[in-house]
mmCIF file of the N, C-alpha and C atoms, coordinates in Angstrom:
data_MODEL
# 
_entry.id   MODEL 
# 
loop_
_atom_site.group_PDB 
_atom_site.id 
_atom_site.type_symbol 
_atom_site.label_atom_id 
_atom_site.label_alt_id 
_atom_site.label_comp_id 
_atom_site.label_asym_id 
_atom_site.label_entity_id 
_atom_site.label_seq_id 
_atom_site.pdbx_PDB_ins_code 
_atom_site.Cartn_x 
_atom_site.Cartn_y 
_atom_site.Cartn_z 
_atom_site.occupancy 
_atom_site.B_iso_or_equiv 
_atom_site.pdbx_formal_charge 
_atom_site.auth_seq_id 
_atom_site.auth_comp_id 
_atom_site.auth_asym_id 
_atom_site.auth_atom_id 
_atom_site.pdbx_PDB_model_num 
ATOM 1   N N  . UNK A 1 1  ? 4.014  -35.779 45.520 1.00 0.00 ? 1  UNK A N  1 
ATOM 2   C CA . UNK A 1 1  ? 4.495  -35.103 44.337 1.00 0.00 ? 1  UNK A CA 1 
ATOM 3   C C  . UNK A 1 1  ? 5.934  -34.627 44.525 1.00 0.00 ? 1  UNK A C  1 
ATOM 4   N N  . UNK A 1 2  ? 6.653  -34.564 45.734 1.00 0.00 ? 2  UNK A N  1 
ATOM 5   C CA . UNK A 1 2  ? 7.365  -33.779 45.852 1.00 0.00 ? 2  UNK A CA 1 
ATOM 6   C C  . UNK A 1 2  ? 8.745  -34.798 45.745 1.00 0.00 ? 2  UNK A C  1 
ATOM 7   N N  . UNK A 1 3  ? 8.464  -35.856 46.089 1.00 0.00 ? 3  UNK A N  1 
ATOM 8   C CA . UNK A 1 3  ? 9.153  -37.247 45.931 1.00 0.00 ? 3  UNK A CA 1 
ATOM 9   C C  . UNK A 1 3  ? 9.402  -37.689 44.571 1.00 0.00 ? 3  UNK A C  1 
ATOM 10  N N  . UNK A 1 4  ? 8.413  -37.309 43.864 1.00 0.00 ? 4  UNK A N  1 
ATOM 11  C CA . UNK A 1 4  ? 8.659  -37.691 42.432 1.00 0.00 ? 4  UNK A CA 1 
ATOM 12  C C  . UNK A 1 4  ? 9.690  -37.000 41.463 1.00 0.00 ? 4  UNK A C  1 
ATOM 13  N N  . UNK A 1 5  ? 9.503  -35.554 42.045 1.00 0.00 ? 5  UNK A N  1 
ATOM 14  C CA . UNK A 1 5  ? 10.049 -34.370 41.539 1.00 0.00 ? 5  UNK A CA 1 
ATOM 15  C C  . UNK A 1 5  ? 11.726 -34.846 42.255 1.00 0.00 ? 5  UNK A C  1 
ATOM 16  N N  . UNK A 1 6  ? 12.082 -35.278 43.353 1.00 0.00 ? 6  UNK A N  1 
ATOM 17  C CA . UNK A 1 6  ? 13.204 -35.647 43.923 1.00 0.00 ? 6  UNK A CA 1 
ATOM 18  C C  . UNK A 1 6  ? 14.008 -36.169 43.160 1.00 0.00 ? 6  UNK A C  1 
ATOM 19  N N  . UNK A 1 7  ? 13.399 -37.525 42.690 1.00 0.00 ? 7  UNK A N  1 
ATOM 20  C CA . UNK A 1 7  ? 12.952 -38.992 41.730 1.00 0.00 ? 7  UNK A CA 1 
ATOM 21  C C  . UNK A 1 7  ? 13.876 -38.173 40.499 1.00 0.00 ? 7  UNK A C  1 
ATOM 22  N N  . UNK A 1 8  ? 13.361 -37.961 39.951 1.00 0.00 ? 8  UNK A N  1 
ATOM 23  C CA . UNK A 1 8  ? 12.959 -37.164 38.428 1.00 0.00 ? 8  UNK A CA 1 
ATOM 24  C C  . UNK A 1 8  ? 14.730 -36.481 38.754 1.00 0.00 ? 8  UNK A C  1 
ATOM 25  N N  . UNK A 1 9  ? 14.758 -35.550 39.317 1.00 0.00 ? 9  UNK A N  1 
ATOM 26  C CA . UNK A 1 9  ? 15.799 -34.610 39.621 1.00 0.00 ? 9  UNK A CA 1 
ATOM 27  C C  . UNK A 1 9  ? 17.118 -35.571 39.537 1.00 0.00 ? 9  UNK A C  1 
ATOM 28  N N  . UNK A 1 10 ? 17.219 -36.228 41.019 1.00 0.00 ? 10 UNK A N  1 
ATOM 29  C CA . UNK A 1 10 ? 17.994 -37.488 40.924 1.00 0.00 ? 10 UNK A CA 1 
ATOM 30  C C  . UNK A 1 10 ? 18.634 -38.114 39.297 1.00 0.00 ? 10 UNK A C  1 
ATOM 31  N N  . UNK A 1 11 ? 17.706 -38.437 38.684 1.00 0.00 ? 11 UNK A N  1 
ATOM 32  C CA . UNK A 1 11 ? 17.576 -39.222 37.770 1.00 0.00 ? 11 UNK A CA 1 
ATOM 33  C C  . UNK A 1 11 ? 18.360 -38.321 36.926 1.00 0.00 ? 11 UNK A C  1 
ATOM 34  N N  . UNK A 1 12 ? 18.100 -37.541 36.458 1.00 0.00 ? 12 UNK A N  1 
ATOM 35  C CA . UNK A 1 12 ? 18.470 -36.396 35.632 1.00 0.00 ? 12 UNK A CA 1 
ATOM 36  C C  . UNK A 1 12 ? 19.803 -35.765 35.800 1.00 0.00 ? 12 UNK A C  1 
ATOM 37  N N  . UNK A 1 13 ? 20.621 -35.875 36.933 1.00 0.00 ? 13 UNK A N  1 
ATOM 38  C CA . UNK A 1 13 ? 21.571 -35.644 37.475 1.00 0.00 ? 13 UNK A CA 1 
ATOM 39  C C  . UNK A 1 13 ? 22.488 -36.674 37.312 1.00 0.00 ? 13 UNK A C  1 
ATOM 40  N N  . UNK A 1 14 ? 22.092 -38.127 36.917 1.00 0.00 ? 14 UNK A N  1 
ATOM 41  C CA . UNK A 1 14 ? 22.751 -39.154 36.552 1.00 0.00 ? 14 UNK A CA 1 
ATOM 42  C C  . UNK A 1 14 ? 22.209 -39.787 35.422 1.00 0.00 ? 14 UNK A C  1 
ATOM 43  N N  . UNK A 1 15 ? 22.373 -38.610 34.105 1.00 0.00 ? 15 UNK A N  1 
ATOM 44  C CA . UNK A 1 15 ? 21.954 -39.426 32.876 1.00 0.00 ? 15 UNK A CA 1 
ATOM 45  C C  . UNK A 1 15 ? 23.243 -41.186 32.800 1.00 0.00 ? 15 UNK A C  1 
ATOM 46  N N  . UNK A 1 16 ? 22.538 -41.805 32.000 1.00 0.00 ? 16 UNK A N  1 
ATOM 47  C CA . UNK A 1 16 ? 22.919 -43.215 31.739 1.00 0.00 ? 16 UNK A CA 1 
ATOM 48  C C  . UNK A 1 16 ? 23.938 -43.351 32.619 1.00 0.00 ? 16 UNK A C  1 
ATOM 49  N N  . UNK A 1 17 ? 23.472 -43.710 33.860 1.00 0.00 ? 17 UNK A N  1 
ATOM 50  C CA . UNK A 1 17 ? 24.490 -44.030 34.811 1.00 0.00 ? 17 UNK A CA 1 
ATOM 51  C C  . UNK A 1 17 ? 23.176 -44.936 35.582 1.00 0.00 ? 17 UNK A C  1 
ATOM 52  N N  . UNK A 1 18 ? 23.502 -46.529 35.547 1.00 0.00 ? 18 UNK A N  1 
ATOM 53  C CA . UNK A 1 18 ? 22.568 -47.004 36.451 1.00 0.00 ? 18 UNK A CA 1 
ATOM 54  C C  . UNK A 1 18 ? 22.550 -46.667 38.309 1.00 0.00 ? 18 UNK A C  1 
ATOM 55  N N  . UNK A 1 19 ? 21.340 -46.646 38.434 1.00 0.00 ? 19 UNK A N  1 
ATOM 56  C CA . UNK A 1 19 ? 21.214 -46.231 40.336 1.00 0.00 ? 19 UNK A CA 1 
ATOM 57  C C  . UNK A 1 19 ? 20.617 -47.268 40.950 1.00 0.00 ? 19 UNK A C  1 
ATOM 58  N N  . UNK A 1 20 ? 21.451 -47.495 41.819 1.00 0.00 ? 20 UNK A N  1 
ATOM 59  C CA . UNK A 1 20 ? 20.682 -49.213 42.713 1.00 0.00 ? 20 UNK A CA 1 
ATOM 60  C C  . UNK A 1 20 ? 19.748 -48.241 43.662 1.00 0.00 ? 20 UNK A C  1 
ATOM 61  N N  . UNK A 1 21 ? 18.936 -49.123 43.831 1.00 0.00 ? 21 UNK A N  1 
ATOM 62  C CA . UNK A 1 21 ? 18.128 -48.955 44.807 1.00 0.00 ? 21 UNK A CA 1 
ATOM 63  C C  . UNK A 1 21 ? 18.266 -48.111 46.145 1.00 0.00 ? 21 UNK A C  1 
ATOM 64  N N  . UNK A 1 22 ? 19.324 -48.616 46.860 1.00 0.00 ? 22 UNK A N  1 
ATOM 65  C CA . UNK A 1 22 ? 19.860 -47.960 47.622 1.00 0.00 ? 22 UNK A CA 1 
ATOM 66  C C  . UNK A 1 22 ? 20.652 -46.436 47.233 1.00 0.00 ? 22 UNK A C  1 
ATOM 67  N N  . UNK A 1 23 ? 20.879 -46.480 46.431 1.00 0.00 ? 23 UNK A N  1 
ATOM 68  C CA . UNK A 1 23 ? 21.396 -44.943 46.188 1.00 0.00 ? 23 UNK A CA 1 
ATOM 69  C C  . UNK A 1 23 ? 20.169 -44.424 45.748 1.00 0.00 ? 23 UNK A C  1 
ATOM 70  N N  . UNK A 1 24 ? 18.974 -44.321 45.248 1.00 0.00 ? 24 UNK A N  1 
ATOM 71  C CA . UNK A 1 24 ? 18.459 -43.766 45.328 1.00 0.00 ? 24 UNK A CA 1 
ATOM 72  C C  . UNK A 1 24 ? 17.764 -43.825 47.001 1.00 0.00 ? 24 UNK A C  1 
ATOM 73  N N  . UNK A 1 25 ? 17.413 -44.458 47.176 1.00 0.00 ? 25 UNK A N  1 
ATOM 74  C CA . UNK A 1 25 ? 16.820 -44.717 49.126 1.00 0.00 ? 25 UNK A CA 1 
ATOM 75  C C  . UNK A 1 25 ? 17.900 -43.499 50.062 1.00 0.00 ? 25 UNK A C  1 
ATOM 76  N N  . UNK A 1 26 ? 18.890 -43.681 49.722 1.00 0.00 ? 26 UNK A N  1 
ATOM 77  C CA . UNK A 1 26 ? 19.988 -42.484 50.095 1.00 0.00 ? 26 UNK A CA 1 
ATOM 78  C C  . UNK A 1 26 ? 19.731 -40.850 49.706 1.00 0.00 ? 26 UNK A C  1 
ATOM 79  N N  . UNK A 1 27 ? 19.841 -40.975 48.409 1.00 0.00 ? 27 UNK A N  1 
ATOM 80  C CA . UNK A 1 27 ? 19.842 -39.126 47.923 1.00 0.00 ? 27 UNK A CA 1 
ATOM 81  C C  . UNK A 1 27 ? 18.411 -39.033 48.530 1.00 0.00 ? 27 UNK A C  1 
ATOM 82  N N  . UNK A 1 28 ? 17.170 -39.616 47.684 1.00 0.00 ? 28 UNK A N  1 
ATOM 83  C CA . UNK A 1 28 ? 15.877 -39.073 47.674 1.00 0.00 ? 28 UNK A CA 1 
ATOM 84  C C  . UNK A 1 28 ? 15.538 -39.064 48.693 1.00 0.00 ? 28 UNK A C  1 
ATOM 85  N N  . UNK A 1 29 ? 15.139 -40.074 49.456 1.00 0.00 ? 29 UNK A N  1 
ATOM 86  C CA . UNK A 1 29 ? 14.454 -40.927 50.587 1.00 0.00 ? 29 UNK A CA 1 
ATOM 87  C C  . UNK A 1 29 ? 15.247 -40.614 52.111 1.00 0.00 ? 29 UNK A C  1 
ATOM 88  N N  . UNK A 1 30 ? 16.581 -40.236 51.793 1.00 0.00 ? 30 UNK A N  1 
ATOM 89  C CA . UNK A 1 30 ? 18.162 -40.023 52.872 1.00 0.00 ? 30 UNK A CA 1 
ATOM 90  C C  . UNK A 1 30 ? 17.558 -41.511 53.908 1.00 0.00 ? 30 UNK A C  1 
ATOM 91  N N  . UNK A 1 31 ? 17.165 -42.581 53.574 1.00 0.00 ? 31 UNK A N  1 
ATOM 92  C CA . UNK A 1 31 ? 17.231 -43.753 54.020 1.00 0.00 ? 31 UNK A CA 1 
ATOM 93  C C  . UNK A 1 31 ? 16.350 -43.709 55.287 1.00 0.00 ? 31 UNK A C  1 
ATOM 94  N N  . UNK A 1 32 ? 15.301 -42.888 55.148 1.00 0.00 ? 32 UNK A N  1 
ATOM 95  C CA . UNK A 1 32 ? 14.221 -43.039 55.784 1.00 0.00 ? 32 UNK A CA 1 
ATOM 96  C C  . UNK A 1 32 ? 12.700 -43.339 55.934 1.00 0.00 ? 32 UNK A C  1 
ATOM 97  N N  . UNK A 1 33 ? 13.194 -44.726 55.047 1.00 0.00 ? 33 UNK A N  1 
ATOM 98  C CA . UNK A 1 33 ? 11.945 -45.687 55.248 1.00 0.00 ? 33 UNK A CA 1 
ATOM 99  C C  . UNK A 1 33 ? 12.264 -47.186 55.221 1.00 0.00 ? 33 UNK A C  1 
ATOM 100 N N  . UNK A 1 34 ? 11.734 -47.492 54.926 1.00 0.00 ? 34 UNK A N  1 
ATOM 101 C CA . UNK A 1 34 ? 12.092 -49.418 55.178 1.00 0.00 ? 34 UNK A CA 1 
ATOM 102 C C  . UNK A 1 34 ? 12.412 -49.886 54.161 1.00 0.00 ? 34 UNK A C  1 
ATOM 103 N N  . UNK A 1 35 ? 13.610 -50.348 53.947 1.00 0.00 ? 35 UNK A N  1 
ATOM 104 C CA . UNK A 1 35 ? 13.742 -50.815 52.611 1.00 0.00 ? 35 UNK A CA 1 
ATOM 105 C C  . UNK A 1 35 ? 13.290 -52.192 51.788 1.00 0.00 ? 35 UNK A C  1 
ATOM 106 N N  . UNK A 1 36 ? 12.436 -52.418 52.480 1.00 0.00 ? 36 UNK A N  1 
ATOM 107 C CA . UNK A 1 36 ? 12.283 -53.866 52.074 1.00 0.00 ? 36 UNK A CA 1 
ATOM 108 C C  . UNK A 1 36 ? 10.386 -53.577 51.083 1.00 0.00 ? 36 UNK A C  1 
ATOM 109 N N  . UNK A 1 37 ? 10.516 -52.453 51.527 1.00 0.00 ? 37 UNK A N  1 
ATOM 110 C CA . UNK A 1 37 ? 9.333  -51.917 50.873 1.00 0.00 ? 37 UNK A CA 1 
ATOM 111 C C  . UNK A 1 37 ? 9.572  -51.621 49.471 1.00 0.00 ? 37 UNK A C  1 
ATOM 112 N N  . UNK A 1 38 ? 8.269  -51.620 48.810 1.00 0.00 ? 38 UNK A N  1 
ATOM 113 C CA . UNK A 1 38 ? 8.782  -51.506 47.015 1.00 0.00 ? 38 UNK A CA 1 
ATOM 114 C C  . UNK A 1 38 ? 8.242  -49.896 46.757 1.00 0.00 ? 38 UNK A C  1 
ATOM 115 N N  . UNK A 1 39 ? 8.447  -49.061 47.709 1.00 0.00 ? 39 UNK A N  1 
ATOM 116 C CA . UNK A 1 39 ? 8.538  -47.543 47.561 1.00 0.00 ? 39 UNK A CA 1 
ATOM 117 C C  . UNK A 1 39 ? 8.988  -47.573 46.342 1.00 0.00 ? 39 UNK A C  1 
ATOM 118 N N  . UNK A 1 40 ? 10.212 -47.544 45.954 1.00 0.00 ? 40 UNK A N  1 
ATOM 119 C CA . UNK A 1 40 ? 11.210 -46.918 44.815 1.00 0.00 ? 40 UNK A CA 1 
ATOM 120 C C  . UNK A 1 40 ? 10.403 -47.504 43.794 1.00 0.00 ? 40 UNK A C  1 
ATOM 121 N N  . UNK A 1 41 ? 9.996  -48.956 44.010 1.00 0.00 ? 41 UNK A N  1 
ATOM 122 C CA . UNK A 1 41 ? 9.424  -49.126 42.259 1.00 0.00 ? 41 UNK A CA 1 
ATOM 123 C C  . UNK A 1 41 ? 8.188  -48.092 42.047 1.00 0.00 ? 41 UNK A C  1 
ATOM 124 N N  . UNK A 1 42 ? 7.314  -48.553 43.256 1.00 0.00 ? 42 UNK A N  1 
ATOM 125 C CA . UNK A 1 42 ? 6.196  -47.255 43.135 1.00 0.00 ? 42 UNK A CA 1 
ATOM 126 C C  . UNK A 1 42 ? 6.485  -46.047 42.339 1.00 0.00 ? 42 UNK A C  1 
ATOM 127 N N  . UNK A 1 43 ? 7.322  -45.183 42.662 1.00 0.00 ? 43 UNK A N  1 
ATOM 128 C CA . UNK A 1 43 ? 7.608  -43.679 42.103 1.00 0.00 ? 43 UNK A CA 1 
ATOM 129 C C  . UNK A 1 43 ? 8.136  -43.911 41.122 1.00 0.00 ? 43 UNK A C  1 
ATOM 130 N N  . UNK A 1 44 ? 8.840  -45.201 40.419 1.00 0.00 ? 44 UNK A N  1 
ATOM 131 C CA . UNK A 1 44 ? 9.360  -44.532 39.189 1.00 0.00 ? 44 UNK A CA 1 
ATOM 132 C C  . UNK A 1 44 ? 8.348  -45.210 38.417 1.00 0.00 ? 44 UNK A C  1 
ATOM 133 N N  . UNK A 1 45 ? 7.375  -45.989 38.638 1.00 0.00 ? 45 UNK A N  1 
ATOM 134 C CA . UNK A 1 45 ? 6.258  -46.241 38.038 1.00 0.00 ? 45 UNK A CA 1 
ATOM 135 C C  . UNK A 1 45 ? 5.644  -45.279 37.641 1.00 0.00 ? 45 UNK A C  1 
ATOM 136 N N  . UNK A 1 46 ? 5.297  -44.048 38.599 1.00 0.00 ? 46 UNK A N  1 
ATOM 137 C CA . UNK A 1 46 ? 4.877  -42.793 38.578 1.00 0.00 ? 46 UNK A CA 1 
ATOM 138 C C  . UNK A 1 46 ? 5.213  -41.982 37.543 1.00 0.00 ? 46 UNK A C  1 
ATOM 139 N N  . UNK A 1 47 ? 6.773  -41.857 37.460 1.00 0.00 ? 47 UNK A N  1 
ATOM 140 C CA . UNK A 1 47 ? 7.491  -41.138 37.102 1.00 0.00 ? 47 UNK A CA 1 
ATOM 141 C C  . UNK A 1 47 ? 7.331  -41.569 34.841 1.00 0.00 ? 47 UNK A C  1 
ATOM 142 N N  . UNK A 1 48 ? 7.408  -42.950 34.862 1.00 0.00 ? 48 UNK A N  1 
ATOM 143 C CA . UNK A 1 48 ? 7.314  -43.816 33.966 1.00 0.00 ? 48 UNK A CA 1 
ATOM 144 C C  . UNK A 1 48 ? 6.114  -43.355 33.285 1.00 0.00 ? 48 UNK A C  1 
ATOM 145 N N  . UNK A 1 49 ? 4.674  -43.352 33.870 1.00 0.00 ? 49 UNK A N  1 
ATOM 146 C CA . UNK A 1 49 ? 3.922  -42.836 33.469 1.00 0.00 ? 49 UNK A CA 1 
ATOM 147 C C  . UNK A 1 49 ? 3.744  -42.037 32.955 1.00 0.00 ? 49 UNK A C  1 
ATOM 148 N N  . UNK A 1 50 ? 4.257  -40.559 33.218 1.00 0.00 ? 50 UNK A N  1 
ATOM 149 C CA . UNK A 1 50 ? 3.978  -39.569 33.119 1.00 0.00 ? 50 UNK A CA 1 
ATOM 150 C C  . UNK A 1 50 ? 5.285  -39.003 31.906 1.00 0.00 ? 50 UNK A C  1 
ATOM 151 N N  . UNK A 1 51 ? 6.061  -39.381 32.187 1.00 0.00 ? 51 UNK A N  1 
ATOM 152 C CA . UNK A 1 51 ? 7.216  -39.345 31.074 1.00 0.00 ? 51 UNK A CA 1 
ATOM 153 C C  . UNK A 1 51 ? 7.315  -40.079 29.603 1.00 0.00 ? 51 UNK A C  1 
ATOM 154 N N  . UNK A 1 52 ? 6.402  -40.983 29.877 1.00 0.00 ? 52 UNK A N  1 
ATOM 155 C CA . UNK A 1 52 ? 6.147  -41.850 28.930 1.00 0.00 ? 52 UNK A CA 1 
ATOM 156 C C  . UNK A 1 52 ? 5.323  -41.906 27.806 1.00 0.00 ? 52 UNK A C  1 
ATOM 157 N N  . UNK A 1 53 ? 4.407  -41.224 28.398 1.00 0.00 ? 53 UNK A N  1 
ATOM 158 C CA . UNK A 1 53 ? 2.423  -41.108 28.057 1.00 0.00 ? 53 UNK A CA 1 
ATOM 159 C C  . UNK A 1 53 ? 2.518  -40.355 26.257 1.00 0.00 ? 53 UNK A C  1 
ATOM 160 N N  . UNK A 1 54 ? 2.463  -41.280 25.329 1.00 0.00 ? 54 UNK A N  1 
ATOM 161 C CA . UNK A 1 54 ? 2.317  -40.949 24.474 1.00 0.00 ? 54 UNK A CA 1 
ATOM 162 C C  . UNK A 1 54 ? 3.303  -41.043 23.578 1.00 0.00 ? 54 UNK A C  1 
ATOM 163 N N  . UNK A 1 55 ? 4.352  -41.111 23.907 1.00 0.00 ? 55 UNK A N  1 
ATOM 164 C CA . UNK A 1 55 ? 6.087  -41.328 23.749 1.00 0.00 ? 55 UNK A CA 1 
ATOM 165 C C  . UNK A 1 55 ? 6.269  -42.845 22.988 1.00 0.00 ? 55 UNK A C  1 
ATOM 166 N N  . UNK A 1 56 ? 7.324  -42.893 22.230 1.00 0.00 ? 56 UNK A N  1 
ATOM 167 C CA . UNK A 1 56 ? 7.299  -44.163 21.535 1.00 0.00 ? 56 UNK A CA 1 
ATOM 168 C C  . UNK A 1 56 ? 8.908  -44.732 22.098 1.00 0.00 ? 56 UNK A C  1 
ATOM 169 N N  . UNK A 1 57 ? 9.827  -43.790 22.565 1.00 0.00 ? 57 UNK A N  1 
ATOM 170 C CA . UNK A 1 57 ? 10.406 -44.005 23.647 1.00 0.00 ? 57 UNK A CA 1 
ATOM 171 C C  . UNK A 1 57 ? 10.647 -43.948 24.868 1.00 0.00 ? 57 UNK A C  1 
ATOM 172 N N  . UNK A 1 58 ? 10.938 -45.252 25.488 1.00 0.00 ? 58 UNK A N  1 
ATOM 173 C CA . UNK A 1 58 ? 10.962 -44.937 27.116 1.00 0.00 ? 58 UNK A CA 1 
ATOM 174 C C  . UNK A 1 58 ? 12.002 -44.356 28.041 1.00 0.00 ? 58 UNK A C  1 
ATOM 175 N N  . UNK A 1 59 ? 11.843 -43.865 28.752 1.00 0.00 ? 59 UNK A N  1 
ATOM 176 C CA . UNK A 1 59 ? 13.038 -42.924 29.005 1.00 0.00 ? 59 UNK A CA 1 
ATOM 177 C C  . UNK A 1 59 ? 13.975 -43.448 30.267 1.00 0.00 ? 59 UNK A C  1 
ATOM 178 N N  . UNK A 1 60 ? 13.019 -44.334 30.867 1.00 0.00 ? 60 UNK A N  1 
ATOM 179 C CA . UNK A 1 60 ? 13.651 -45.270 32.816 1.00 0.00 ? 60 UNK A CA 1 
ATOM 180 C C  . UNK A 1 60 ? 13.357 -46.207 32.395 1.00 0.00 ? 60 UNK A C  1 
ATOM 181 N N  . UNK A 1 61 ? 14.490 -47.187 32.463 1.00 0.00 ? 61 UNK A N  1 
ATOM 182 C CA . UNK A 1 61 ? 14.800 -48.353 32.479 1.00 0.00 ? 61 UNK A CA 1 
ATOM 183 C C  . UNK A 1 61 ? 14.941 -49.468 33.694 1.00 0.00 ? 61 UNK A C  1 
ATOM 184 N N  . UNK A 1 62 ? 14.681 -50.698 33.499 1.00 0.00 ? 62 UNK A N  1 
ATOM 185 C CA . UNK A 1 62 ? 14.871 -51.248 34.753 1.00 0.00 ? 62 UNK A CA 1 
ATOM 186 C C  . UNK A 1 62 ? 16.547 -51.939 34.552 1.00 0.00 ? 62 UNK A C  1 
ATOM 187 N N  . UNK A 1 63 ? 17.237 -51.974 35.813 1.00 0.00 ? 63 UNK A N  1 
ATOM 188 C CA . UNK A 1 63 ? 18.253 -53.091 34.820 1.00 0.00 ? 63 UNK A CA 1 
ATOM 189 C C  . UNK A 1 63 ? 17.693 -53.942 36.077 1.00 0.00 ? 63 UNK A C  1 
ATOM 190 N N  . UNK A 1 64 ? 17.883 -55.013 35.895 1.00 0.00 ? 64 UNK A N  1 
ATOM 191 C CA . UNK A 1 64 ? 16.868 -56.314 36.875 1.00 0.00 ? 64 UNK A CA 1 
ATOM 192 C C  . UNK A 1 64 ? 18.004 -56.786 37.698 1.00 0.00 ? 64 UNK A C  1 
ATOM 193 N N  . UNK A 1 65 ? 17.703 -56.785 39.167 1.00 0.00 ? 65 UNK A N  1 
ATOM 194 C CA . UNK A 1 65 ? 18.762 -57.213 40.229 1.00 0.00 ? 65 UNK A CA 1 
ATOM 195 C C  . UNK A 1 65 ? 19.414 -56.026 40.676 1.00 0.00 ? 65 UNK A C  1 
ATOM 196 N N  . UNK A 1 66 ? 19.500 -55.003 40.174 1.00 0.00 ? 66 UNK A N  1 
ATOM 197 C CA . UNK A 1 66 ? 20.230 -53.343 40.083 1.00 0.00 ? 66 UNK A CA 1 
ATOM 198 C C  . UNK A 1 66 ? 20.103 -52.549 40.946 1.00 0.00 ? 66 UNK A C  1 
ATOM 199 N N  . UNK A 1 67 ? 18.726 -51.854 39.696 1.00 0.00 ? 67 UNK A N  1 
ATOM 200 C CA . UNK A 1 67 ? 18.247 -50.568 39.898 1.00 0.00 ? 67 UNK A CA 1 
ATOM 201 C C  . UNK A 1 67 ? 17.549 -50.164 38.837 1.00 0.00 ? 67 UNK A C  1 
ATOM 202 N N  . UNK A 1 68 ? 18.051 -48.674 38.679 1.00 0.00 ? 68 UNK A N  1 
ATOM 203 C CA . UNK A 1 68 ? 17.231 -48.104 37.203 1.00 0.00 ? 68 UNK A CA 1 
ATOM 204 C C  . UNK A 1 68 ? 18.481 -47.780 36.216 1.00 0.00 ? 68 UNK A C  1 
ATOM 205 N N  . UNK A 1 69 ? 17.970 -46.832 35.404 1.00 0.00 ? 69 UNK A N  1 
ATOM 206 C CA . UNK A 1 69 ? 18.890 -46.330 34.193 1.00 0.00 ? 69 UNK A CA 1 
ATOM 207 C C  . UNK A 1 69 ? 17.793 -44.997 33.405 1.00 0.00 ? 69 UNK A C  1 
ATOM 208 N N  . UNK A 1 70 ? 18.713 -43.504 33.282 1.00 0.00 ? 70 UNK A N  1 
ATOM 209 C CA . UNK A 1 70 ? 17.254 -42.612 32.440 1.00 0.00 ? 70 UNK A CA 1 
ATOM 210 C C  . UNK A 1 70 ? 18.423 -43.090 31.051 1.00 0.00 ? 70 UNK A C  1 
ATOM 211 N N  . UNK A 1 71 ? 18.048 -43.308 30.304 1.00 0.00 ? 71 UNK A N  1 
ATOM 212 C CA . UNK A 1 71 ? 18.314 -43.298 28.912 1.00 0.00 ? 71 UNK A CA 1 
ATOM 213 C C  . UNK A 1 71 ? 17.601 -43.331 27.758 1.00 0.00 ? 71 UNK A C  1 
ATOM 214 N N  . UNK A 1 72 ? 17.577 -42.887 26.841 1.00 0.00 ? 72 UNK A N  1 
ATOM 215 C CA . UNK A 1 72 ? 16.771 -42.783 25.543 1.00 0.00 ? 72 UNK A CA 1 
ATOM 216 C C  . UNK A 1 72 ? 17.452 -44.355 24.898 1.00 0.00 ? 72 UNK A C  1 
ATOM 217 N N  . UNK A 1 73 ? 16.129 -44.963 24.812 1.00 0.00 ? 73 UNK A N  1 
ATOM 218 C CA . UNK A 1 73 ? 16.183 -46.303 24.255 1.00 0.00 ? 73 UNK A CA 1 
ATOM 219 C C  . UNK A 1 73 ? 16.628 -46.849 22.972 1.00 0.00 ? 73 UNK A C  1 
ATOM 220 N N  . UNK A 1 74 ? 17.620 -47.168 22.639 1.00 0.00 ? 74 UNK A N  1 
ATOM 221 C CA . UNK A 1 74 ? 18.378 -47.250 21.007 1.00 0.00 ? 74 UNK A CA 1 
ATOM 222 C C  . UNK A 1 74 ? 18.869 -48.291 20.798 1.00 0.00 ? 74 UNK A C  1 
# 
């Protein structure tokens, strides 16, 4: 939970500003785990969920090859 809340924070701190992977693996994670692991998608899956749930907009974006993006979808 406390990772997510990191996640979330992170995210929020860089409205519409995409974050590669590695910058998040950096702030959240401070690059201590393996990166070849799909950790990061995990949590914002998490994060996706729970932000999402009921919502007719999505709020985390993927950009594909990247990273993410928090933006209100328009």
């Amino acid at each position: 939970m406390v990772k997510e809340y990191d996640l979330l924070e992170y995210f929020v701190r860089h409205p519409n500003q995409v974050l590669t992977r590695n910058m998040i693996a950096d702030e959240v994670w401070q690059g201590s785990f393996d990166k070849f692991t799909n950790i990061i998608d995990v949590y914002v899956n998490y994060l996706r969920k729970k932000l999402d749930r009921g919502k007719d907009k999505r709020l985390i974006h993927t950009v594909r090859g990247i990273g993410y993006i928090l933006k209100e979808e328009g």
